[in-house]
C-alpha positions as CSV (number, residue, x, y, z in Angstrom):
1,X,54.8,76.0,-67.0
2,X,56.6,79.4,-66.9
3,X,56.9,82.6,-68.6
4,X,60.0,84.1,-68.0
5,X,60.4,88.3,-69.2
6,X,63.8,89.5,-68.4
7,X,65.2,93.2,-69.3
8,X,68.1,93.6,-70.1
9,X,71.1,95.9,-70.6
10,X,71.6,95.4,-74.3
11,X,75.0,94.9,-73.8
12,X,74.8,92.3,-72.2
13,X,72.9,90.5,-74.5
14,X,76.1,88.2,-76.3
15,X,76.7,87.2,-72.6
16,X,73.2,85.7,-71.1
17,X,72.4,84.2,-75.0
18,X,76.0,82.1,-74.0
19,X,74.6,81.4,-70.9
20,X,71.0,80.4,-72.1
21,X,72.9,78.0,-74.5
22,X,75.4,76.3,-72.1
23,X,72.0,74.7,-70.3
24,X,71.0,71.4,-70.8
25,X,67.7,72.0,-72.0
26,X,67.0,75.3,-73.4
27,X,63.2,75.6,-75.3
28,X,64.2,78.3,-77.1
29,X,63.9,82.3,-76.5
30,X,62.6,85.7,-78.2
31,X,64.5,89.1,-78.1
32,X,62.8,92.6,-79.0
33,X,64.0,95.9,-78.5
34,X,62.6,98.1,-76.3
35,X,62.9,101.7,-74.7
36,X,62.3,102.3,-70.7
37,X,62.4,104.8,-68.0
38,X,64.4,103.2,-65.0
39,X,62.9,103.1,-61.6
40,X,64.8,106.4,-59.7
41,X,65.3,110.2,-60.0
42,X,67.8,112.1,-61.3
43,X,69.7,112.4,-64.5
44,X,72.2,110.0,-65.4
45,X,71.9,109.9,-69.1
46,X,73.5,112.0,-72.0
47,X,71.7,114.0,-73.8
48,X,71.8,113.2,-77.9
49,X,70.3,116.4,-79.9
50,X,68.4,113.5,-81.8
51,X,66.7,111.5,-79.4
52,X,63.3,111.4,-78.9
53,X,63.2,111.4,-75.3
54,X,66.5,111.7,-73.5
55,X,64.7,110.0,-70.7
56,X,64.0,106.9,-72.4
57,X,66.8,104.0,-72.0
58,X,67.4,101.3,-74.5
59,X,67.0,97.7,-73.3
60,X,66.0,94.3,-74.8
61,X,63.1,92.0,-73.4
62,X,64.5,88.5,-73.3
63,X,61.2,85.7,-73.7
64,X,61.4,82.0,-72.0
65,X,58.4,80.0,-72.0
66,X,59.6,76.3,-69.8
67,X,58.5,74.0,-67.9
68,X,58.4,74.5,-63.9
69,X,61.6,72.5,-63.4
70,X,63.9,74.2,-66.3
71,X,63.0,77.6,-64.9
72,X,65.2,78.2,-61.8
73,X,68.3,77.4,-64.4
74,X,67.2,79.6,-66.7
75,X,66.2,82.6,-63.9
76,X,70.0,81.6,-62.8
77,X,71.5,82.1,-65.9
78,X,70.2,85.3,-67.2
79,X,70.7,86.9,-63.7
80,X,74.5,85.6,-63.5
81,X,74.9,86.7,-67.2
82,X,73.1,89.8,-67.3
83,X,74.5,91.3,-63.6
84,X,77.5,94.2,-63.9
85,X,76.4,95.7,-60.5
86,X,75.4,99.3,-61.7
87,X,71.9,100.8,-61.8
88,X,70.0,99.6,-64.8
89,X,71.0,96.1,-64.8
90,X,67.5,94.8,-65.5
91,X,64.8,92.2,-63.5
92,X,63.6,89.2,-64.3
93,X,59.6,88.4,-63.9
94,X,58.2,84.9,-63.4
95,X,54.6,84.2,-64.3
96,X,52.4,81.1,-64.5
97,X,51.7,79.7,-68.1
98,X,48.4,78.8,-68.4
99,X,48.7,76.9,-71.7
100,X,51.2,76.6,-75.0
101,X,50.6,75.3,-78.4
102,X,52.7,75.0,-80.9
103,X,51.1,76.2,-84.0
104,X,53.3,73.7,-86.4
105,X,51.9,70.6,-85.0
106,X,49.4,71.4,-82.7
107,X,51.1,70.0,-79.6
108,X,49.6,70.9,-76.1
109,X,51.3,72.5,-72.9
110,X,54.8,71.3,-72.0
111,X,55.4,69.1,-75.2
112,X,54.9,72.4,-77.3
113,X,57.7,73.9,-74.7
């Protein structure tokens, strides 16, 4: 099993959910909000009188737990989806799941996925 964290532009967000859906088997995903600073120097931002931190970027954290063999599609689709070839486009992380349950019925590992 897999635990797939991608940040994103948000953006871009209308355009990787399509993707996610147009798979054959999607488990589902989460999507929070979030504020960065970008990897880099330099300023490329604009300044807003009100923000808290003009360094700070929005971006949304995309969520996919799956099983080992649904996880290349998915890594696939939210790259294709999320890519507009400037700075700030996002990553994706893959990490080993170690274990899932699903708190409805109590199902174990890949049948809670």
């Amino acid at each position: 099993m897999k635990q797939i964290t991608a940040i994103i532009r948000p953006n871009r967000l209308e355009a990787v959910e399509t993707a996610l859906h147009a798979l054959p088997h999607l488990p589902g995903f989460t999507v929070f909000k979030a504020t960065g600073h970008a990897r880099g120097h330099g300023q490329d931002h604009r300044f807003v009188a009100d923000e808290w931190n003009p360094d700070a970027h929005d971006a949304l954290v995309l969520l996919v737990l799956c099983t080992d063999d649904d996880a290349p599609a998915i890594v696939e689709a939210v790259t294709e989806a999320a890519h507009t070839g400037h700075p700030g486009d996002g990553i994706v992380g893959i990490a080993e799941l170690a274990a899932a349950v699903r708190i409805r019925t109590d199902e174990r590992d890949a049948a809670a996925l």
